[in-house]
Structure formats: C-alpha cells, structure tokens
N, C-alpha and C positions, 0 to 999 in steps of 0.2 A: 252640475252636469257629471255623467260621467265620463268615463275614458272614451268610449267610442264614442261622445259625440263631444268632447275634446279634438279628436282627431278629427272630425267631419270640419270641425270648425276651425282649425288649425288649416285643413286644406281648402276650407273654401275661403278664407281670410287671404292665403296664398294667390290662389288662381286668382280672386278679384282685386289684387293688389296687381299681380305681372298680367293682364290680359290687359290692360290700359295699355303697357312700353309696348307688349306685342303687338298693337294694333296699331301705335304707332309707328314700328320698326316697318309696319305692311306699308304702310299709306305715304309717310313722309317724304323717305326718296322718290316717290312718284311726283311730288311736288314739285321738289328740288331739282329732278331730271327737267321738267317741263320750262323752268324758269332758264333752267343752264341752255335748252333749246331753243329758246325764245330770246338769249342773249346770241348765242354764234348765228341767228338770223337775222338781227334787227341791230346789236352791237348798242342795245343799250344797256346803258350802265346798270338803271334800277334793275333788271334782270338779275344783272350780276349779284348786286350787293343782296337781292332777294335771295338767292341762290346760296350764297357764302350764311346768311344769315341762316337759313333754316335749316343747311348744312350744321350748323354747327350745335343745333338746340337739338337734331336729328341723334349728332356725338353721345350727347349730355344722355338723351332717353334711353337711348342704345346701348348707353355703359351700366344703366339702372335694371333696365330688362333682363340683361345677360344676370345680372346679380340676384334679382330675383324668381328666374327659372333655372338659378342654380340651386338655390333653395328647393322646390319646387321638386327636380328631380331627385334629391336627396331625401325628401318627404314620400314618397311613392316608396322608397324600398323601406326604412325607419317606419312609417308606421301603417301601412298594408304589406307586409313581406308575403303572407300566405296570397295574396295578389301575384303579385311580381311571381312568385314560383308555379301558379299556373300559366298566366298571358303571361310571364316575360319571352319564350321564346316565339309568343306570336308579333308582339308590339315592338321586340328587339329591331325587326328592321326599320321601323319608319324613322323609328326614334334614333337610329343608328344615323339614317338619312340627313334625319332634323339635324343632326350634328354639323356633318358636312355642308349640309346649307348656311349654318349659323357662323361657321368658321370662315366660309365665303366672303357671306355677308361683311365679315369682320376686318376680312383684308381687304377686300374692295372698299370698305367704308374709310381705312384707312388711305389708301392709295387716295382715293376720292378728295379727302380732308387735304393731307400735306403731298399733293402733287398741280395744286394749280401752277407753278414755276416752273416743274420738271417733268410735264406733260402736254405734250399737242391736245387740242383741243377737242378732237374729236376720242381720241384715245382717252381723258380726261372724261367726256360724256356717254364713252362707253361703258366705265368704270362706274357709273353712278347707276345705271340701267342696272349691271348687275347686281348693285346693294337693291335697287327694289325689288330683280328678278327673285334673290336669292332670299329676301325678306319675306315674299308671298308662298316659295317654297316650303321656307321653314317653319311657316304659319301649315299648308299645306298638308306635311306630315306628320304635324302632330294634332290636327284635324280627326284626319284618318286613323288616327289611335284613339282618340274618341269616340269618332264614330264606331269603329269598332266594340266601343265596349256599350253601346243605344244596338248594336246590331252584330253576334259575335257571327262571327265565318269564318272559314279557312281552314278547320281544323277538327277533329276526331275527338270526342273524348271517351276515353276505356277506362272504366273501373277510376274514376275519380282522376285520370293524368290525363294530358294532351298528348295526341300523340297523332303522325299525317299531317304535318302545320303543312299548309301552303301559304307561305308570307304575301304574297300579289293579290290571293284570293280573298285574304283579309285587310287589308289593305282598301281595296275595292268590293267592300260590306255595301250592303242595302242604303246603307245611312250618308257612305261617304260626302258623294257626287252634291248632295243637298246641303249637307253640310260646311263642306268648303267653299260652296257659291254663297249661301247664305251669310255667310262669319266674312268673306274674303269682301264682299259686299257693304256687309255693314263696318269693316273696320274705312272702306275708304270712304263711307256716309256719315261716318263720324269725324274722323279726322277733318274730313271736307269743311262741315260744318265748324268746328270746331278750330279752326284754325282763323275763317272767315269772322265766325265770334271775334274774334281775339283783335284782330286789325279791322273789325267792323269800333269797334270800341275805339280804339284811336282815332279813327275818322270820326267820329261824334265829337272828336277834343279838337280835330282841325281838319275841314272837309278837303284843303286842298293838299294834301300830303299825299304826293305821288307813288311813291313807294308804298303806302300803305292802301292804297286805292287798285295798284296792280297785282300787290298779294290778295288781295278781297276779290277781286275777280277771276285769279287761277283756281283757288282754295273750291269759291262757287261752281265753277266749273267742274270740277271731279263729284262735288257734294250733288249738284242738279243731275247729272249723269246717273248717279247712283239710283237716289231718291226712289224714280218709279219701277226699277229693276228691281229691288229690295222685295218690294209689293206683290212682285211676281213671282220672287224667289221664297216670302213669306208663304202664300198661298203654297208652292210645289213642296216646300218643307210640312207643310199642318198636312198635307193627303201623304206624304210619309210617314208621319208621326203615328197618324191614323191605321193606320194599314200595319208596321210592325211594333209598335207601344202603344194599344190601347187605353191601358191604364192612365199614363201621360197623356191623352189626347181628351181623355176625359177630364183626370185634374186640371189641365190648361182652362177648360170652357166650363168646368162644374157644373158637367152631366154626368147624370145620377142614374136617370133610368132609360136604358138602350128601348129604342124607338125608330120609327120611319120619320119623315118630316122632324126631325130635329128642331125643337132653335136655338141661334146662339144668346149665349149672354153675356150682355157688356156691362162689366164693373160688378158691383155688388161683393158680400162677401161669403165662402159658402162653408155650409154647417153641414158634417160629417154626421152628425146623431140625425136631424131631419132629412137629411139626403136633401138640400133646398139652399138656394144661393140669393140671400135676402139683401134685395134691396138693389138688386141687374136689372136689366133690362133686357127682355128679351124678344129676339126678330126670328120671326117663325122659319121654320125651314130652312134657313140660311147654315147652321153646323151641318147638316146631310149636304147642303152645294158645296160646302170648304172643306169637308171631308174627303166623300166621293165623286162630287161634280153633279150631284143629281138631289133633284129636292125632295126623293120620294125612299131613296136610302134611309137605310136602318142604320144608326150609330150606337156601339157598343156602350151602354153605359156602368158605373163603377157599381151597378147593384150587379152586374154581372161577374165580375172581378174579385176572389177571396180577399177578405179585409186586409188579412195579413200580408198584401200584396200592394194596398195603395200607397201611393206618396200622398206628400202634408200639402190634400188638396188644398186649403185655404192659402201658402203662400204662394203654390204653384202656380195656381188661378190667378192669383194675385197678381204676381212677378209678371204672367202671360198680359196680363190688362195694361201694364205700365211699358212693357216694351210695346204693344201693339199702337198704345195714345201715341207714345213718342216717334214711333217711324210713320204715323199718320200725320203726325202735327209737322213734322220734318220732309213729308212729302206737299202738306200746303204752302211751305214755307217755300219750296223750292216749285211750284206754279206760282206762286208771286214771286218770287226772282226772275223768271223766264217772261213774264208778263211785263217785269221792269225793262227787259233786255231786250222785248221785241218791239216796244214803245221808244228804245233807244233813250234811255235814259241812264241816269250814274242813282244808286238807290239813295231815297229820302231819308230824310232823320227818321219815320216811323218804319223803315226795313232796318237802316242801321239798330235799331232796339232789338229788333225782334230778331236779329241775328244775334248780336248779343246774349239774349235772353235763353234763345234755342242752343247756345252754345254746347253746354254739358249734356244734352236731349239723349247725341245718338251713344255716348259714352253711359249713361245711366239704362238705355233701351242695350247695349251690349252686357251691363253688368244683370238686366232682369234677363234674359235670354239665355246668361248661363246659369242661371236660378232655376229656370224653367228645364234647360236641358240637362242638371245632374239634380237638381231635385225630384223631376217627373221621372230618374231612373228608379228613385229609391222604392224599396228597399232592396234594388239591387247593385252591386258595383259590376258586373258583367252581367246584362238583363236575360233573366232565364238560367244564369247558370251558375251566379256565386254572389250570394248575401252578402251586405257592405261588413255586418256584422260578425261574420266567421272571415273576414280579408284581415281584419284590426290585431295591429300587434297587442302579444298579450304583456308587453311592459305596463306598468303603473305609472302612476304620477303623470297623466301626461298634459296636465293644466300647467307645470311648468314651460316646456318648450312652446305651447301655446302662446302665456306670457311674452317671453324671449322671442318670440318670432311678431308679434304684435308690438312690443315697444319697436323693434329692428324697421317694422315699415312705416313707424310712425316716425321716426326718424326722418329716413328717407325720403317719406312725403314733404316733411321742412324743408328737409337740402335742396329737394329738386325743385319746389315754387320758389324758394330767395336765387335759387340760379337762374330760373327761368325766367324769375321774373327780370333781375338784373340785366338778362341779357336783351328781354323785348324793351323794357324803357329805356335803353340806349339808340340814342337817334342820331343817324349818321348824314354829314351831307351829300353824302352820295346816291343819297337815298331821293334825293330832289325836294328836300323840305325848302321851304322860299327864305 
C-alpha cells in the first residue's frame, strides 16, 4: 500500500475502533437513568443493583472512548493537515462544542459514580440524565461535522481559501438533521439489542434469575422502540443521499445506468468493467420509490458520473447490503418480542437464542454504515470540493504509526473483554438469584 492509503486505513481502523465506546457513551446512561427511575418508584433493590452494575461497565467504556477519540483527533491534524487548514475554521466550532459536551459528560459521570452516599436521590438521578443528555450531544456535534463534509455549507470559497464561514450554517448542512437521527437511532438499536444479548444469555444458564430477566426487558424496551424508527429514518436518509451524492446513492444499490423505473438490487456483487451487479436480485421500480417516492423517477446512475469520481462501488454496495439485512433482521426480531409481550409472556429458550445471536447485528450494521458513509464519499474528503488525495500529509513512512495504532487497539480490545467480562460473570445476591 501506499501512504495515502496507509492513512485511509490508519483512520478508518480509528473511527471503527472509537464508534463502538461512542455508541455506547450515547445509549448506556439512558439505561442506567431508567433502572435508577424505576428504583426511586418501586424501591426495589434489583433496580438498584441493575443500576450500579451497568453504571459501572458504562465507567470502564467511557474511560476507553475518551482514549481513543483522543487518538482520533490527533490523527485528523497528523495526517490530513491540508484538511484541517481549509475546514478547520468551519468544523472548529462543533468540535469545540463536542468538547464541552464530553467534559460534561465526564463530571456528571463522575458525580453519577461516587455520589450515591453524598447525594439526594433525585439530585443523584438528575446527574445521570445529564451524562446521557450530554452523551447524545456530543455524539450530536460531531455528527454535524460529518455531515458537513457529505454536504459542505456555510462558507465562501475565493481563489482556493475559505473565507465568509458562517459556523451555524454549516453546522446545519443538508446532511445534518438525517444524520444525527439516523446514527443517534442506531446507537440506542444497538446497544438496546446488544445489551439484551448479553443477559439473554444468562438466562439460558438460569431462567429464573431476576436480576437478569429485568435488565432483558429495560435493554428490549429501548431496542423495540428503536427498531421500526431506524426504518423510517433509513428510508429519509437513502432520498438524501440521493438527492446530494449521487454517486454514493448509486454505489450503495449498484446502479449503473440512470433510468425511470429503477430496480433495486438486493445482495449480489457489482462489477465496475461490466457496469452489472452479478448475482442480486432485483425488484423492479422499487430504487425510483426509495429514491424519489415515485416509481416512475429517473435515478442518476454511475454511467452518468466521471470515473475518476466513483467510490469502490463493490465494497460500498456491499457494506450497504449488510447493514440494510441487519436492521431488517433486528426489526423482525423486535415484532417477535412485541408479539411475546402482548401474549404476556416472559421470552422462550428459542427468543433467548435469537437474542443472543442477534446480539453484535446492530454493532456490525453501525460499523457497515460508516463504510457506506465515508467510502460512498470517496474520492472525496469534502464532497465537491477537496480530493482525500491532496488533504494527505506528505510525511512518509506512514505504515509505521499504522502499526503502532493497530497493535494500541488491539490491546485494548483484550483489556476491555477480561474487564467486562469479570465484571458481568460476577453475580450478586442482590440481584435476587435463589
């Protein structure tokens, strides 16, 4: 490989390593607040011990995120600097934002942690609302700096400088509004699921374990909620997508040749020399309704688009396929939970599996999603207005710090499963085990 795409891969190794804690840091406290609500109403204990428990694995994730979106912003100036000195004065603010939200976040998480003793209880559960409030913020802003660079705004460009920023205008780009619901969506349909996994599995070891039978049904709770929102927030994002990145809306579906009556194509793999995606499946008309809303639209396709302009349709396509199976298969899942709930029943051994199973779903559909959303930029890193290629520092060697950042999270990923795990196979009696 060479350097720039050392650097491609240095940063996307980055982001799909910290976009797990960050989705975490979103969704967790919202658990932990509900559990602590459902104890000062009810005064029972598994509440509590539920509460302090997920409190505490929320610490562990949070001290890991912060660590590696320290990384993260350190890589942004290190190896795109000619980036940062066009957009830094437009992305400065959000990112400035994101700060103060994360430093929030940081003291409330503390107060949160070591104030059960030395805090009323409701001051106590007000302090925990804010680690989530200020969790979803600072997911929020740096959303909107994304978004920004799928859709630039706010600003003047003269003779190669920026110059006229309006920070709020950019801020609030074409892209944002989709984006933040989308992402802020899927982190708590991840987590959701993903937490249920986790104590669905224990109850397979012992069904009557209280404690782990009322985290499985708060965790459900946010994951069903989600579920068919996502659905709605998928579709409003694809007629975005459509409307300002062509290009990307075509590599997603591996459409080749712009037409009325579209169809979409599910799975398959697509060949850039044929213009042809062998082996999909295709439903007629259906890409012009998910496009435009209308089955008689004309959708832009990549024969229209200079070469030198497309992304690597075949992963993009790709990536598009596996997050679309996973929040499909994660919204049947969650009609058969609702189906369990309105039967009035506690789920059988064949939902505990499949909760299990589905566990890593919405975590895998978030790591293809941001496949889909910086791959479908390429080749640009500000779309329309600055090649990822001319952003790359012109330092050498840069398969070293590659390296060096690749053993760093592979570390890390050890530390955090023997912690994590240590801490769920510890079973308390407070938990109401018999």
């Amino acid at each position: 490989m060479n350097d720039l795409l050392f650097a491609r891969s240095q940063m996307a190794l980055s982001l799909a390593f910290h976009i797990v804690f960050a989705v975490i840091g979103m969704a967790m406290p919202v658990l932990m607040v509900i559990a602590e609500a459902r104890h000062l109403r009810t005064r029972d204990p598994i509440d509590l011990e539920l509460c302090k428990r997920w409190a505490r694995g929320t610490a562990v994730l949070f001290a890991v995120g912060a660590a590696s979106g320290t990384v993260l912003s350190f890589e942004l100036g290190l190896l795109w600097p000619a980036f940062m000195d066009l957009a830094g004065g437009i992305i400065g603010m959000p990112f400035s934002l994101e700060g103060f939200a994360f430093f929030t976040e940081a003291i409330f998480l503390g107060l949160y942690l070591y104030g059960w003793n030395r805090m009323g209880p409701r001051a106590h559960l007000g302090a925990g609302i804010i680690v989530a409030l200020s969790g979803l913020a600072s997911a929020v802003f740096v959303l909107t700096a994304n978004a920004w660079m799928n859709a630039p705004a706010g600003f003047t460009l003269t003779d190669g400088r920026v110059t006229a920023i309006d920070p709020v205008a950019a801020m609030l780009n074409p892209a944002s509004l989709q984006q933040v619901v989308h992402m802020t969506l899927a982190a708590y349909l991840a987590v959701g699921f993903g937490v249920a996994g986790v104590h669905a599995w224990f109850l397979l070891r012992s069904r009557a374990h209280a404690f782990h039978r009322r985290a499985l049904r708060i965790a459900l709770g946010m994951a069903v909620l989600c579920a068919p929102l996502q659905i709605v927030s998928g579709d409003r994002i694809a007629k975005m997508v459509a409307r300002i990145q062509p290009a990307k809306f075509a590599a997603m579906e591996g459409h080749y040749r712009t037409m009325a009556r579209a169809p979409i194509t599910l799975g398959g793999l697509a060949d850039d020399d044929a213009m042809v995606v062998r082996g999909g499946i295709e439903i007629p008309a259906m890409l012009s309704v998910l496009a435009h809303g209308r089955a008689d639209a004309e959708v832009t396709g990549l024969e229209d688009i200079p070469r030198t302009d497309w992304p690597n349709t075949k992963l993009v396509h790709l990536a598009f396929d596996v997050m679309v199976g996973c929040g499909f298969a994660l919204l049947a899942l969650a009609i058969w939970v609702s189906v369990s709930w309105l039967r009035r029943r506690d789920p059988g051994p064949w939902l505990l599996r499949a909760l299990v199973a589905a566990a890593p779903l919405g975590f895998i559909a978030i790591e293809a999603g941001w496949m889909v959303t910086e791959l479908g930029r390429q080749p640009w890193i500000i779309y329309g207005i600055m090649r990822t290629a001319d952003a790359v520092t012109p330092m050498r060697g840069l398969v070293a710090p590659f390296a060096a950042i690749t053993a760093l999270y592979l570390l890390l990923t050890v530390v955090v499963v023997l912690v994590l795990r240590r801490m769920f196979m510890a079973t308390s009696p407070a938990a109401g085990v018999p």
